[in-house]
PLY file of the C-alpha trace (Angstrom):
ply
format ascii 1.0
element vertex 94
property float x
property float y
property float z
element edge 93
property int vertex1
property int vertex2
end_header
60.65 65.94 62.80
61.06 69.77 63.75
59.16 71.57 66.10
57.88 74.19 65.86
58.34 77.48 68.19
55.52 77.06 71.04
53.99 73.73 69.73
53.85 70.65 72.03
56.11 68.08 70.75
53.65 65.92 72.12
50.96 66.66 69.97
50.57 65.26 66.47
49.50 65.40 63.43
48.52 62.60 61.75
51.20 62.49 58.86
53.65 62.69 62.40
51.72 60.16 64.06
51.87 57.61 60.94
55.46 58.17 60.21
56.23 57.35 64.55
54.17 54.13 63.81
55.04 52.89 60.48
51.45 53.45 58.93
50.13 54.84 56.43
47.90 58.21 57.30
44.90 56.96 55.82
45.25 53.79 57.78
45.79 56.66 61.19
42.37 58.10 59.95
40.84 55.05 59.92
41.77 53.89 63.52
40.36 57.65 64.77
37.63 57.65 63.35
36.69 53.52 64.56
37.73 54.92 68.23
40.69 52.71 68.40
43.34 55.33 68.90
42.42 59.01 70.99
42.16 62.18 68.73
41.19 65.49 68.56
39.30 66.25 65.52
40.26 69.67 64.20
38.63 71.05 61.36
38.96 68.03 58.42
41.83 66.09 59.81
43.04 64.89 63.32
45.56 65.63 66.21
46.99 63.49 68.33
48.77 63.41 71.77
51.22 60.32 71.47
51.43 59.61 74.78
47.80 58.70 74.79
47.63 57.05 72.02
50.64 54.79 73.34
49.19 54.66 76.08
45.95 52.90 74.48
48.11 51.00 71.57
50.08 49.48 74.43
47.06 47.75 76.48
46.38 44.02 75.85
44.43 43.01 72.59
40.96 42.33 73.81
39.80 39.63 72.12
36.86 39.90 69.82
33.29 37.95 70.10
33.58 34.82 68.15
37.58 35.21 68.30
39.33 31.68 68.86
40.90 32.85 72.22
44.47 31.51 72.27
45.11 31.29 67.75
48.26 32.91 67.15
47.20 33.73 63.77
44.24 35.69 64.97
47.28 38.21 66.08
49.02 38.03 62.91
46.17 38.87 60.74
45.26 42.25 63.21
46.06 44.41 60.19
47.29 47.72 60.94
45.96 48.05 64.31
48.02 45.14 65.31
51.20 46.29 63.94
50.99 49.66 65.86
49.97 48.30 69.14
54.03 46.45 68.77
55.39 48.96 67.84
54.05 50.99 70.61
54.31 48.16 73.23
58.38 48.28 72.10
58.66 51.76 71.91
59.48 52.21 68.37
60.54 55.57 67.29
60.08 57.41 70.61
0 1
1 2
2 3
3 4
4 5
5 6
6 7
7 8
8 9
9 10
10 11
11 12
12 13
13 14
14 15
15 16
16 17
17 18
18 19
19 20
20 21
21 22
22 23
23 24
24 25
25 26
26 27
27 28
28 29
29 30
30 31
31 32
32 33
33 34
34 35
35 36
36 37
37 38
38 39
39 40
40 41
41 42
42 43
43 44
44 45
45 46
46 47
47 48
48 49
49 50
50 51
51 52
52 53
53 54
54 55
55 56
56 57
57 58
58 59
59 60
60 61
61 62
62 63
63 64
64 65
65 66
66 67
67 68
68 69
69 70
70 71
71 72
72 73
73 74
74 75
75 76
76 77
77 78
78 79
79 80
80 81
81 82
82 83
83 84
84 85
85 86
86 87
87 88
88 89
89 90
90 91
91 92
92 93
């Protein structure tokens, strides 16, 4: 990614944000707009700070009323969510 003269390189956009997380920017959208990552919304789209939103992908999974508390594939079926919470709690693509 290039920056840009006088732009934080820790804000985002969200094509940035999904390519640092391995998502698709629809899916990105999607977790704004439920609340389950931080964002700024500017205008149609969305900008992010990453350190706040690894910040929030790297807390523990709260587990979900009706959830079976310790089934492993309750993890494995997060979706999208899931997957960027690892690869936030391993620090992929900092």
């Amino acid at each position: 990614m290039t920056e840009t003269p006088g732009r934080d390189p820790d804000v985002l956009t969200t094509a940035e944000l999904a390519t640092k997380l391995g998502l698709s920017p629809q899916t990105v959208r999607r977790m704004a707009n439920a609340g389950q990552i931080p964002a700024l919304k500017t205008g149609k789209d969305f900008r992010y700070s990453w350190q706040a939103v690894r910040e929030v992908l790297r807390q523990p999974h709260h587990q979900q009323p009706g959830e079976a508390a310790h089934d492993p594939t309750t993890q494995l079926n997060k979706g999208a969510g899931y997957r960027a919470q690892r690869q936030a709690r391993t620090g992929a693509q900092d």
